[in-house]
C-alpha positions in Angstrom: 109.9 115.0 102.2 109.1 113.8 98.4 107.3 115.6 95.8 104.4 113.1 96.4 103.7 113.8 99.8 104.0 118.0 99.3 101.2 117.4 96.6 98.8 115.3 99.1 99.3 117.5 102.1 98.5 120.5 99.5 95.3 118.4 98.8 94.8 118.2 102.2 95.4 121.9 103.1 92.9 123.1 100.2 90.5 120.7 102.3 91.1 118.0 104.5 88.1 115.8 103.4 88.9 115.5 100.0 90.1 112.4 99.1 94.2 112.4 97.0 93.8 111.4 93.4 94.4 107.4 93.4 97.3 107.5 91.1 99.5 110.2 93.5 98.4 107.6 96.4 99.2 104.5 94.7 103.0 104.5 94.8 103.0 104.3 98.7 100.8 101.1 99.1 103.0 98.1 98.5 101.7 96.1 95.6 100.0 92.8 95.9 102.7 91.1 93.8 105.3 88.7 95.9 108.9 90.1 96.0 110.8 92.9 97.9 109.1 95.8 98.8 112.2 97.7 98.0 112.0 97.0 94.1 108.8 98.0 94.5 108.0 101.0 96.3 111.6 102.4 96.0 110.6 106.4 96.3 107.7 105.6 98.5 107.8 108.0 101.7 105.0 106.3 103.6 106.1 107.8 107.3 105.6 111.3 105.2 102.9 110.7 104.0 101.7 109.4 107.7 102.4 112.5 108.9 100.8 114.3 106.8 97.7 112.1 107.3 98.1 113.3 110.9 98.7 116.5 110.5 95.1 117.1 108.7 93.1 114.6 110.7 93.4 111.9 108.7 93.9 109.5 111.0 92.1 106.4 110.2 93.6 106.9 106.7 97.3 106.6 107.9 96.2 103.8 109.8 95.2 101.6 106.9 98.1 102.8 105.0 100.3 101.9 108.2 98.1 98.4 108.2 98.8 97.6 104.6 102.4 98.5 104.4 103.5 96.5 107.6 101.8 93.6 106.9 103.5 93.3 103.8 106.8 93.9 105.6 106.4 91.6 107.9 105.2 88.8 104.9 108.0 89.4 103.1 111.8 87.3 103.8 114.4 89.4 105.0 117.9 88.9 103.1 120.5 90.8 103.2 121.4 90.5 99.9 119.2 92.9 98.8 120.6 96.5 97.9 117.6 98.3 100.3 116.2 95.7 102.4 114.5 97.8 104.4 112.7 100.3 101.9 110.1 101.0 104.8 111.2 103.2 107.3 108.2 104.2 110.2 109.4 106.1 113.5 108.3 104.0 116.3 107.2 107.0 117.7 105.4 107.4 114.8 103.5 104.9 114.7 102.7 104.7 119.2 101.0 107.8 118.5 98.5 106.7 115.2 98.1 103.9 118.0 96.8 106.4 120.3 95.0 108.4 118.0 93.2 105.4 116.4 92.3 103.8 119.6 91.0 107.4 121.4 89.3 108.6 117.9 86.3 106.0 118.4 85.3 102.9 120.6 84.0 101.2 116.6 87.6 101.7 115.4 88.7 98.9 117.8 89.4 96.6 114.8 91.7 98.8 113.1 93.4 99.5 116.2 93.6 96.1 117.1 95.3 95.5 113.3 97.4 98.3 113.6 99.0 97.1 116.8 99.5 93.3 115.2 101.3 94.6 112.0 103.0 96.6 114.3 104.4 94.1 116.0 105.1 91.5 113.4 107.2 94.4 112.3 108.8 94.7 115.1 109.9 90.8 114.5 111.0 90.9 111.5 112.9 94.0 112.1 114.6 91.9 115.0 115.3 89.0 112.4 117.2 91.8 110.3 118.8 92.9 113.2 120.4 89.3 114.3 120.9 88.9 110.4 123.2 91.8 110.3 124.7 91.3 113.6 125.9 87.8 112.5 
């Protein structure tokens, strides 16, 4: 676990509704800039930070952080020239059970859910096109 994510779930601890400072956040949402996610967000820890989400009942705030940082996985061209192509790492696990948390938290959060389940799956895809890549 990073330094980053100790400091947010000690946030979180002191009081689970207060809100991170923006500038300890901001390293773990991928920029809106084109380009590799791994040149950008090269110490980010976003399944930690996730979990610690999770962990203090966070939940529909690890789900728009899991909504953001997929979908710009699953924009960006896989190549395996790149030293870290894949500099997002989420637990599948992980993420089935934000699905379920998100989807049983509250019948309004059907749109998040229903986001969180397609960046989840174009994931999925373009994990598959590194996978073939690789295999090749």
């Amino acid at each position: 676990m990073n330094l980053r994510v100790l400091a947010v779930d000690a946030v979180l601890a002191t009081n689970s509704f207060l809100q991170p400072p923006l500038w300890l956040l901001a390293p773990f949402f991928p920029p809106p800039s084109e380009g590799p996610l791994s040149a950008k967000m090269p110490n980010a820890d976003v399944a930690g930070l996730l979990r610690a989400y999770i962990n203090h009942g966070r939940v529909e705030d690890a789900a728009v952080l899991a909504v953001k940082v997929l979908s710009k996985v699953a924009q960006s061209v896989p190549s395996v020239s790149l030293p870290r192509p894949a500099a997002v790492c989420f637990p599948h696990a992980l993420l089935e059970d934000l699905a379920t948390r998100v989807s049983s938290a509250s019948p309004v959060k059907n749109d998040l859910t229903e986001k969180l389940n397609k960046a989840q799956a174009a994931a999925a895809r373009q994990t598959q096109v590194l996978e073939n890549m690789y295999a090749a």
